[in-house]
N, C-alpha and C positions, 0 to 999 in steps of 0.2 A: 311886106317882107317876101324874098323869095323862096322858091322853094331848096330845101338840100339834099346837096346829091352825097352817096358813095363812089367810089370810084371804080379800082381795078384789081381783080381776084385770078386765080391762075393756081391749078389742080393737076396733080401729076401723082401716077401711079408705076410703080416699077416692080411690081409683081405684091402678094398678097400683106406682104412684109414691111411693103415701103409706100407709105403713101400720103403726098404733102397736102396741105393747103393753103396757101399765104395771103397775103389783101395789105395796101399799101393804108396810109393812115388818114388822109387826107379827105376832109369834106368841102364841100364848094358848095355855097351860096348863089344860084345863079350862073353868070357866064365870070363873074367876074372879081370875088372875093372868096378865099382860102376862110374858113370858119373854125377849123380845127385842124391839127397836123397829127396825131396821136392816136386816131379814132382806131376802135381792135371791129374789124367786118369778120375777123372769123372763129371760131369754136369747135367744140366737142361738146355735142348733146347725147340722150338716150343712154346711160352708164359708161360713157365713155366711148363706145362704141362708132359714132358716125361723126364725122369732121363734116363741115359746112361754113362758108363762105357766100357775104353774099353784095350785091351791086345796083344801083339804082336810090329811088326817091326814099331817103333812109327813115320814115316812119311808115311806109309802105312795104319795106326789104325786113322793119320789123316785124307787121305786119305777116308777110307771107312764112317766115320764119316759125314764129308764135302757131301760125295754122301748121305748118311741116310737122313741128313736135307734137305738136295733139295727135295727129295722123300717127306719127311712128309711136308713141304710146298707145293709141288705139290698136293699132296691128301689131304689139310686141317685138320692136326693133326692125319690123321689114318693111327695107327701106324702099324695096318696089313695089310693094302693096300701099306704105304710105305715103309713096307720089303718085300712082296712080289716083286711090280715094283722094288724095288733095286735088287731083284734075276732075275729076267726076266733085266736086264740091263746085266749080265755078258752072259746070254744065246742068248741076241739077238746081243748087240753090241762086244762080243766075249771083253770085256775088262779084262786089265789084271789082274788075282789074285792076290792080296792082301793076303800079311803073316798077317793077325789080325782078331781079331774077337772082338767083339762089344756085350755086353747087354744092351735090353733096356726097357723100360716098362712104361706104363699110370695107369690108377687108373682100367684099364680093363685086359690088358695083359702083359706078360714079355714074353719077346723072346730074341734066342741067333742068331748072324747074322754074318756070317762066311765071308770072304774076298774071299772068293770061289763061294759065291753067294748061300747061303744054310740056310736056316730059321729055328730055331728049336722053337717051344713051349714045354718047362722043363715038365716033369710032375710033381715035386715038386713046393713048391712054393719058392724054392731059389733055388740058380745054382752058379758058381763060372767057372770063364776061369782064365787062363793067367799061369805060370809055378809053380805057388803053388795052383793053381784052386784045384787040389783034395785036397789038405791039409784043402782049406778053405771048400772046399763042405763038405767033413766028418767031419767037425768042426758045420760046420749051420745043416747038416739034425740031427748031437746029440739034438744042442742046441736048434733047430725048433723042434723035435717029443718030448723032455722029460724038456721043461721049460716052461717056463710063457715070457720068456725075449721078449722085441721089437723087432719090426725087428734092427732101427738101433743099438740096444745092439746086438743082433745076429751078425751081420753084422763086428762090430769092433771086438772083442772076435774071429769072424772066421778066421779075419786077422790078429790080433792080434799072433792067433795059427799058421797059415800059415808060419808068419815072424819068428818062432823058430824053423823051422823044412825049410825053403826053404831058398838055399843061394841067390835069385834073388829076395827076398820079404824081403821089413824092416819096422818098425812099424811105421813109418808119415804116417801115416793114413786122408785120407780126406775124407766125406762121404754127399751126399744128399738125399733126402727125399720128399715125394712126401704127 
């Protein structure tokens, strides 16, 4: 059997107020069968407080998830203290890499958190992973620098765009909000 993948997430912030995260629904078995069209890659963890979306080999995107929330429980909702401890987990207990990558973000920060143990803060305020990620990020940084739209209007429209141009991305769309 092969393995399954997630696909394409896409994060947009427009100030402390407004901020998306969407993930299309679609899993893929390999290069070459749809296994599911429904799948939900994104949430609200920690009392509600942090949205998270995530991309990649989906019992490894569980995987690094499961370890995220232990971390922001351990550190009481901070969410830079618990991606940093989750990066310093791959460096000190040598655990293993993880094919997914995860975003996440509070009403303060949005970060991208690799399964490799590698933190990144965007310098935009939207960002996009997973195999149609640049379709949806050249989609959000048009419609974040030359509209008015919300972020969650950003956010669907990016996917929206991703899912006509990426064969691993399709339009069941699910999205949260912070």
């Amino acid at each position: 059997m092969g393995q399954f993948h997630a696909t394409t997430i896409c994060m947009v912030r427009r100030g402390p107020d407004d901020i998306c995260v969407g993930g299309d629904g679609q899993v893929t078995m390999g290069e070459t069968t749809i296994m599911k069209n429904g799948a939900k890659k994104v949430k609200k963890i920690y009392k509600n407080s942090v949205i998270t979306g995530f991309a990649g080999s989906v019992s490894d995107a569980f995987a690094l998830t499961e370890k995220f929330e232990s971390k922001l429980e351990e550190h009481g909702g901070n969410l830079k203290r618990a991606a940093v401890a989750l990066a310093q987990l791959w460096r000190t207990d040598k655990a293993r890499n993880l094919e997914a990558l995860m975003l996440v973000a509070d009403k303060e920060s949005m970060l991208l958190i690799s399964g490799t143990g590698e933190v990144i803060e965007p310098d935009e305020d939207f960002v996009a992973i997973g195999s149609g990620g640049n379709f949806a990020y050249a989609a959000a940084n048009a419609l974040y620098h030359h509209t008015d739209m919300c972020a969650e209007d950003i956010v669907r429209e990016s996917l929206k765009i991703a899912a006509s141009i990426c064969v691993y991305t399709n339009d069941h769309i699910s999205v949260e909000h912070l």
